[in-house]
C-alpha positions as CSV (number, residue, x, y, z in Angstrom):
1,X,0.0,0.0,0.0
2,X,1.3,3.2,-0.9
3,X,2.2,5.6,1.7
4,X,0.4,8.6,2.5
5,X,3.0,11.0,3.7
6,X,6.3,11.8,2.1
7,X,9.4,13.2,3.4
8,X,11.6,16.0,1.1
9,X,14.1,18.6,1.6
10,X,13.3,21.9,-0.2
11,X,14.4,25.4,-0.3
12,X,11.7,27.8,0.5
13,X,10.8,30.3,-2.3
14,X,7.7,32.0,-1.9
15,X,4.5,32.2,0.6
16,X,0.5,33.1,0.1
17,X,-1.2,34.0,3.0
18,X,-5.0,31.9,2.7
19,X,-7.5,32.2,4.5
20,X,-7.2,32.9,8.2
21,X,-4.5,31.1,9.0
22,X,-2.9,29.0,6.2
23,X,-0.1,29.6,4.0
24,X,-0.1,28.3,0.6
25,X,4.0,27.7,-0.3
26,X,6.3,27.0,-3.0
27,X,9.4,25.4,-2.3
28,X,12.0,23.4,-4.5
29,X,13.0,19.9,-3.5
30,X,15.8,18.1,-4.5
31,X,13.3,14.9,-5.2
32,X,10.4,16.6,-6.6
33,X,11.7,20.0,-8.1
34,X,9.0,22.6,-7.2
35,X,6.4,22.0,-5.4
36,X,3.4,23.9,-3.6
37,X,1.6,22.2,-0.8
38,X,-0.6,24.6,1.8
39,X,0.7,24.6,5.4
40,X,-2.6,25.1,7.7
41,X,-2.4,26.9,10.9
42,X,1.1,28.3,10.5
43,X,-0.1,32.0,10.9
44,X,-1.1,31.4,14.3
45,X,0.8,32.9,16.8
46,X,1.7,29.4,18.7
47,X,2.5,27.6,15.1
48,X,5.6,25.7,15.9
49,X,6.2,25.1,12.1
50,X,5.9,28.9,11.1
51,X,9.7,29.7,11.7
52,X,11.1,27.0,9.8
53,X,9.1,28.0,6.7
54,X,10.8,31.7,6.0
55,X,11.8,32.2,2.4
56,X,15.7,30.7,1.7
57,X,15.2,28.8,4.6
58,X,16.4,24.5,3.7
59,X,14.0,22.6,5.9
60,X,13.5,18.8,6.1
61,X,9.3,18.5,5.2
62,X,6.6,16.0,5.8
63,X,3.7,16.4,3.3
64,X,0.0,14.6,4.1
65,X,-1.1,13.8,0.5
66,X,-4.5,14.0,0.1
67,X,-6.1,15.4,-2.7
68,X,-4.7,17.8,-5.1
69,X,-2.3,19.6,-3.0
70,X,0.2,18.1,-0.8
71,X,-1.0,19.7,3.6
72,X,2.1,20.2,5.4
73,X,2.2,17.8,8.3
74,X,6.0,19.0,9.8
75,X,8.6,21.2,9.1
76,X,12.5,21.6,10.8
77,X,15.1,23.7,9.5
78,X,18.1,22.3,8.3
79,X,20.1,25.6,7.2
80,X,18.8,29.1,7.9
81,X,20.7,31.9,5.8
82,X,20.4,34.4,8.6
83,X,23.3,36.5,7.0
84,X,22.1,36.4,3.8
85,X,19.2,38.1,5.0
86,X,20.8,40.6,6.9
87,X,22.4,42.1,4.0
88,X,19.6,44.5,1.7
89,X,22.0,44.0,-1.3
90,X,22.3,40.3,-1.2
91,X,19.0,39.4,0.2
92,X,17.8,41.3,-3.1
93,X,20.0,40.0,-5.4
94,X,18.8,36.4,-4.2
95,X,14.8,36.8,-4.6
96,X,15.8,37.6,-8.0
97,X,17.4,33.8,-8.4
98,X,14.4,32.2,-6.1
99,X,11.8,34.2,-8.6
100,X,13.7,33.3,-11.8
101,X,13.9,29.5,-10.0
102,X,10.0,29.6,-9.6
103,X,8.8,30.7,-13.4
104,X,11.6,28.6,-14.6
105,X,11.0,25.3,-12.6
106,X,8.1,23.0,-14.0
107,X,6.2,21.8,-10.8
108,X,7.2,18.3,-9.9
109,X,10.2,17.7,-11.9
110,X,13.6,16.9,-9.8
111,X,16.6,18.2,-10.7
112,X,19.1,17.0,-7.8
113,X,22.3,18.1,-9.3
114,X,21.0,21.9,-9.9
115,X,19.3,21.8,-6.6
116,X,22.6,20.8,-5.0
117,X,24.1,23.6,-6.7
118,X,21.5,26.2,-5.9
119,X,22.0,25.2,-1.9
120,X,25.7,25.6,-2.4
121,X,25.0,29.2,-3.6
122,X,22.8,30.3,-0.9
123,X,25.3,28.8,1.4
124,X,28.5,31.0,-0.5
125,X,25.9,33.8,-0.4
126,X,25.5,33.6,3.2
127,X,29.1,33.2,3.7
128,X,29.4,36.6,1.5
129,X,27.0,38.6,3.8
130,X,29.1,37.4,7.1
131,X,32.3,37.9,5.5
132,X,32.5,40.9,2.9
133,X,29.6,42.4,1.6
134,X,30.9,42.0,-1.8
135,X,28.0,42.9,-4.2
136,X,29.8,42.1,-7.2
137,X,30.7,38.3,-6.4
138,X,27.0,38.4,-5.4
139,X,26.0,38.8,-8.4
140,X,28.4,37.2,-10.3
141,X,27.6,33.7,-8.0
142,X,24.0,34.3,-9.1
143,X,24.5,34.5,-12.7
144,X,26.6,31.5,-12.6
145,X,23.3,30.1,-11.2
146,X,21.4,31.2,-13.1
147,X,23.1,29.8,-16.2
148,X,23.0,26.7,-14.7
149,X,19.3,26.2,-14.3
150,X,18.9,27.5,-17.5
151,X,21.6,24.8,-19.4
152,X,19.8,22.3,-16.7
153,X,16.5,22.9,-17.9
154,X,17.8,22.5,-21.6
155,X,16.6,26.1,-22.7
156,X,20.8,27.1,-23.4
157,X,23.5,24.6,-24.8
158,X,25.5,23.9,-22.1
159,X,28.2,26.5,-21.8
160,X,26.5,29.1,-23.8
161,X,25.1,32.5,-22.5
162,X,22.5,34.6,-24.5
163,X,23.4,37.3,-26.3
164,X,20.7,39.8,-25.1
165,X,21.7,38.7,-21.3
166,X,20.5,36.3,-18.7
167,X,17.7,38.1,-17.4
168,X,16.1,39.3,-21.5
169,X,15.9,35.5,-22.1
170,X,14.4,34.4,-19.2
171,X,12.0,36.6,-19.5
172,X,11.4,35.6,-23.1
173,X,11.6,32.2,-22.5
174,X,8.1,32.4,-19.2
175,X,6.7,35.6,-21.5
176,X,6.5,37.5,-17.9
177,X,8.6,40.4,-17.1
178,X,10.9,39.1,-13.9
179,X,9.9,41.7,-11.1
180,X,12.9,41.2,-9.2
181,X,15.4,42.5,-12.1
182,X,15.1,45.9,-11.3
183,X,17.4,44.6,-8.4
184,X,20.1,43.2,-10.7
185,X,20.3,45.9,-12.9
186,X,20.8,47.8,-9.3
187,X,23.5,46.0,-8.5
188,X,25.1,46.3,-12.1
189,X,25.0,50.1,-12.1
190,X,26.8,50.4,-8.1
């Protein structure tokens, strides 16, 4: 008999406050690429699974799955980038790779070896805020990222960068303008 719960590690990338007191999240996995499942009750001011669910945050999750969306039965941090959070420039130059992660990223599709590599950059990127500051090798680590997902996904040959730059074709490529590039192009002109 096939089990009802499932156990996956993910990366927090975006929350929908629903209802009273749910959330409704995206996250991407290392088994099951992106995925969106609705946490019930974490808006409560007792929820003991609301802290572990903060955007960048790696937790270990256990999904109920019932229905057509996957109810979030617990949640426990594995790596918090409380650095990278701590730092405007960086924290902003990472929700642009979590966005371009989330219109890229068909639901349900695992890619283990970019997810790997996308933990390793918030991890560097956390180091980065602790350390330096540099906004410059914060961008340039996201690029590299960036690049990466998009030779993953197959939209690039492997090696190759657009011509028009990374953030024109991705926005070609989901036909939605990427709201979080006004803070690239920030970081570009300081």
């Amino acid at each position: 008999m096939k089990s009802r719960t499932e156990k996956v590690c993910a990366v927090i990338l975006k929350r929908l406050n629903v209802g009273e007191s749910d959330k409704l999240i995206t996250a991407f996995s290392s088994t099951r690429g992106k995925i969106s499942f609705r946490a019930k009750g974490v808006r409560r001011i007792n929820s003991r699974r609301s802290p572990h669910l903060e955007i960048f945050n790696e937790v270990s999750l256990e999904l109920y799955l019932a229905g057509t969306m996957p109810i979030l039965s617990e949640a426990q941090s594995k790596q918090v980038f409380a650095s990278l959070r701590s730092k405007m420039e960086i924290v902003s130059l990472s929700y642009y790779l979590i966005e371009v992660i989330d219109r890229l990223v068909p639901e349900n599709e695992s890619y283990p070896r970019f997810y790997d590599r996308f933990v390793e950059t918030l991890v560097k990127l956390d180091h980065l805020a602790r350390e330096s500051d540099d906004q410059g090798m914060a961008q340039k680590m996201i690029k590299q990222c960036v690049a990466e997902l998009l030779w993953t996904l197959g939209y690039l040959p492997w090696g190759k960068l657009p011509a028009q730059g990374l953030t024109s074709f991705v926005e070609e490529v989901v036909e939605h303008r990427v709201q979080s590039r006004r803070f690239l192009e920030d970081a570009a002109s300081t």
